[in-house]
C-alpha positions as CSV (number, residue, x, y, z in Angstrom):
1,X,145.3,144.4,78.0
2,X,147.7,144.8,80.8
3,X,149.9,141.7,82.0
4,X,148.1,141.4,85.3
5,X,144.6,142.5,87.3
6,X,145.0,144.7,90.5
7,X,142.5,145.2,93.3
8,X,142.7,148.2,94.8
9,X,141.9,148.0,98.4
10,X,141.0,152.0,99.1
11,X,137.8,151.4,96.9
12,X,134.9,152.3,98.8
13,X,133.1,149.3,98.4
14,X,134.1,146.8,101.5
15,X,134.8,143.1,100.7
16,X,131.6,140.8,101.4
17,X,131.9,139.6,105.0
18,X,134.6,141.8,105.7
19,X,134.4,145.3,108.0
20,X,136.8,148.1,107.2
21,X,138.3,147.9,110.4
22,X,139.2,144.1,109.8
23,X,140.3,145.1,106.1
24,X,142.9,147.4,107.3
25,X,144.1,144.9,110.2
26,X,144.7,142.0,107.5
27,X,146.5,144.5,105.4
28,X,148.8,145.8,108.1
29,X,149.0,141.9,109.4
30,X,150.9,140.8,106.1
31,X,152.9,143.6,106.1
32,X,154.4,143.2,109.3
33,X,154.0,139.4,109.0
34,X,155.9,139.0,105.6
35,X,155.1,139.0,102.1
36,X,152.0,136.0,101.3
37,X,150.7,134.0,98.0
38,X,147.6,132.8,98.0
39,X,147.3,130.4,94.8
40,X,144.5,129.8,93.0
41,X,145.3,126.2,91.1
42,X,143.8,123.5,89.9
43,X,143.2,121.7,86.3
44,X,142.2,123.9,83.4
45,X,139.0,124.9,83.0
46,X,137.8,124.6,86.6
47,X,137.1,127.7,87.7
48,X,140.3,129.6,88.8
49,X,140.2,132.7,86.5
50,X,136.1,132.9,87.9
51,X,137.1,132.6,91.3
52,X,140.7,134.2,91.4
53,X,139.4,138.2,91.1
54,X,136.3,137.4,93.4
55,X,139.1,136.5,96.0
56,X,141.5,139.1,95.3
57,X,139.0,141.4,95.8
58,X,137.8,140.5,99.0
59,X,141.1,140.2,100.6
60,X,142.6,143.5,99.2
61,X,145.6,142.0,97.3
62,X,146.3,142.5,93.6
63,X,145.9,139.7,91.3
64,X,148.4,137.7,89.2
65,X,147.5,135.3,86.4
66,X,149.6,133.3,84.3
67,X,147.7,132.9,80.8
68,X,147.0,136.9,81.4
69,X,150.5,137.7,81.2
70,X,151.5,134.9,78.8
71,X,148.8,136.5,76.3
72,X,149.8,139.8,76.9
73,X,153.5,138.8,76.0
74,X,152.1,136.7,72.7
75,X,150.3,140.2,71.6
76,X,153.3,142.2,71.7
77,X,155.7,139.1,70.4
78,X,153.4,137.1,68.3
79,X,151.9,133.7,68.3
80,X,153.8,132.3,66.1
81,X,157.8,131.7,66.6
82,X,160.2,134.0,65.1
83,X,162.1,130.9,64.0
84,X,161.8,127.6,62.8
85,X,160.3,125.8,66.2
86,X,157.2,124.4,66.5
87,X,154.1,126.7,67.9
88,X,153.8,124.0,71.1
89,X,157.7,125.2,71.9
90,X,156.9,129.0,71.6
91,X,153.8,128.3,73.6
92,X,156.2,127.1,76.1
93,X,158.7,129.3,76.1
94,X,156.1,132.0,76.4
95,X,154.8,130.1,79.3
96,X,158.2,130.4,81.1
97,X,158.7,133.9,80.9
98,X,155.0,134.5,82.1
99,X,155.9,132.8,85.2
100,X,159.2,134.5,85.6
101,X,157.3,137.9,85.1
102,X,154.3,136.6,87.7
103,X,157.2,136.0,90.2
104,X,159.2,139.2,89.4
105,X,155.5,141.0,90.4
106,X,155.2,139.4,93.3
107,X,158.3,140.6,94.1
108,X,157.5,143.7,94.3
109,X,154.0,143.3,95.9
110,X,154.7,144.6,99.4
111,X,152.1,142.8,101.0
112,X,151.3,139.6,98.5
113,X,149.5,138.5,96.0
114,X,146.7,136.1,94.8
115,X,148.3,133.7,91.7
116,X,145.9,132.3,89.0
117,X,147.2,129.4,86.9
118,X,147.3,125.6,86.7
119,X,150.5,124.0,88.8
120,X,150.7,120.2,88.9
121,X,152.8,117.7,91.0
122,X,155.6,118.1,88.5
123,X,156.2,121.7,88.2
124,X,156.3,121.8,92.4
125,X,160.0,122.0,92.5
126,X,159.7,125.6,89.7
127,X,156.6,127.0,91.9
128,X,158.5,126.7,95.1
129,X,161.9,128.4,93.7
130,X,159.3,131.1,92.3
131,X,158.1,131.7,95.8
132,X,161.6,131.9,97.4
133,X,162.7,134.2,94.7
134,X,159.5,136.5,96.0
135,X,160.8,136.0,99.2
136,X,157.4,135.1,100.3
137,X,156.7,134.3,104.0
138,X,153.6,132.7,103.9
139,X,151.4,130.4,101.0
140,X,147.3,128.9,101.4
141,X,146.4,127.6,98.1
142,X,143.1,127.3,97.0
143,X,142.6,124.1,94.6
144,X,139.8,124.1,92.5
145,X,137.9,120.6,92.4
146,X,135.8,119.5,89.7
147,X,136.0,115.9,88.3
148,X,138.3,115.5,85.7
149,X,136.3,114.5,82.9
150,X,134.2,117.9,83.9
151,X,137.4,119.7,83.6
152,X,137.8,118.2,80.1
153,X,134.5,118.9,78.7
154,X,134.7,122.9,80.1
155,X,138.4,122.9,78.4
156,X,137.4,121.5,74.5
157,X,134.0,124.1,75.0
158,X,136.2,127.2,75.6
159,X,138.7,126.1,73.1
160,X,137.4,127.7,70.0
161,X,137.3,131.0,72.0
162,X,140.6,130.9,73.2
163,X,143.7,133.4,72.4
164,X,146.0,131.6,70.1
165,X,148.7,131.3,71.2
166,X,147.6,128.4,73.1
167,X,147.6,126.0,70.1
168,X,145.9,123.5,69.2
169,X,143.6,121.7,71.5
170,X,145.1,119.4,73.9
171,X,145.8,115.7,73.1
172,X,144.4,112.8,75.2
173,X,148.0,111.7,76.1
174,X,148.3,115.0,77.3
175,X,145.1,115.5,79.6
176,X,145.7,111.8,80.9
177,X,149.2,112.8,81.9
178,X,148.3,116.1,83.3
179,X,145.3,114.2,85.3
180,X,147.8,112.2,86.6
181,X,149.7,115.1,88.4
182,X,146.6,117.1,88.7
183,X,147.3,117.6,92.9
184,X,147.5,120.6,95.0
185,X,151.4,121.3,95.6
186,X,151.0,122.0,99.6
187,X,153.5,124.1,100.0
188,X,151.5,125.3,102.8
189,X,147.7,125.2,103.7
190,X,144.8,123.6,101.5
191,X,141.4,123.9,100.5
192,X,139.9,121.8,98.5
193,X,137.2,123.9,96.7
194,X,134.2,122.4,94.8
195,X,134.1,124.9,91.6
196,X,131.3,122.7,89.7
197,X,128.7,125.1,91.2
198,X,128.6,128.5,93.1
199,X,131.8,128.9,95.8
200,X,130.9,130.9,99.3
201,X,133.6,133.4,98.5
202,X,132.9,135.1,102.4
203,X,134.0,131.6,103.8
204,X,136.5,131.3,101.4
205,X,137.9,134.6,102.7
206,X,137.6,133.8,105.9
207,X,140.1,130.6,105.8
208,X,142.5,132.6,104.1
209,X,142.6,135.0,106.5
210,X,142.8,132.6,109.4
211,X,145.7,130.7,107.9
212,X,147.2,133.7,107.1
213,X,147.1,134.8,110.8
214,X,145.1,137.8,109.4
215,X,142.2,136.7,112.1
């Protein structure tokens, strides 16, 4: 398993809804335009790491997710701590250094990236230092809605499948107070994105590429 997923835009295949011409003028667009983010966010379990590569693809960026990296790093450093904390606190601090390796890639994406993970209201302040540190020019996010008790029931199914080093399941206390901050950031443009059912990807596309000034 590698730490992140990569699109690679010279594949023969052209994006859905996208001409080859119009391809290459979006790439050249960013590059000249600045580095861009594109995050894919919302609550866990509704929909981002389906909808995230489908998106990458189709805008010809390389793809960035959180829990990818954070399990990659708890395969090579283990799921349990080395020391006496709890598993919840070497979750975290796992967590942490994904995020700092997610924003070091970014870093050196020359045109951008699409990000996959699950910012809320109160981790704003972190994501926009992240993007600053990528000296990024330009953010869309894309915020995956699905009612929160939807969100819940997806989360407790996929538990039992889950890698392990993210602990136990998630507490009541813990869902109600992430529900609570369970917002889109705006650090720049939104869209709201019903993920319960199928998601026009080509439409999708076509927003990002407008806000983007990739049009």
């Amino acid at each position: 398993m590698t730490g992140f997923r990569a699109s690679d835009p010279t594949e023969n295949a052209t994006p859905a809804g996208t001409t080859a011409t119009g391809l290459v003028g979006g790439l050249v667009g960013a590059r000249v335009g600045g580095r861009v983010a594109i995050l894919v966010n919302g609550l866990p379990a509704s929909g981002k790491s389906t909808l995230a590569p489908r998106l990458a693809r189709a805008l010809g960026l390389p793809l960035f997710a959180k829990d990818v990296i954070k399990e990659t790093h708890a395969d090579v450093l283990g799921v349990h701590p080395p020391d006496d904390r709890p598993q919840r606190a070497w979750n975290a601090a796992l967590g942490r250094a994904a995020s700092e390796t997610m924003w070091a890639l970014l870093a050196d994406a020359p045109l951008g990236a699409v990000l996959e993970s699950s910012w809320r209201a109160d981790v704003r302040p972190l994501v926009q230092a992240g993007l600053a540190q990528a000296n990024v020019a330009r953010t869309v996010e894309i915020w995956c809605d699905v009612p929160a008790d939807v969100s819940y029931d997806r989360d407790r199914i996929r538990w039992a499948s889950q890698h392990r080093i993210h602990g136990a399941r998630i507490s009541a206390a813990e869902w109600t107070a992430m529900v609570a901050d369970g917002r889109p950031l705006a650090l720049g443009p939104v869209r709201r994105v019903d993920t319960t059912g199928p998601v026009d990807v080509d439409a999708l596309t076509a927003w990002c590429r407008t806000e983007l000034g990739w049009a």
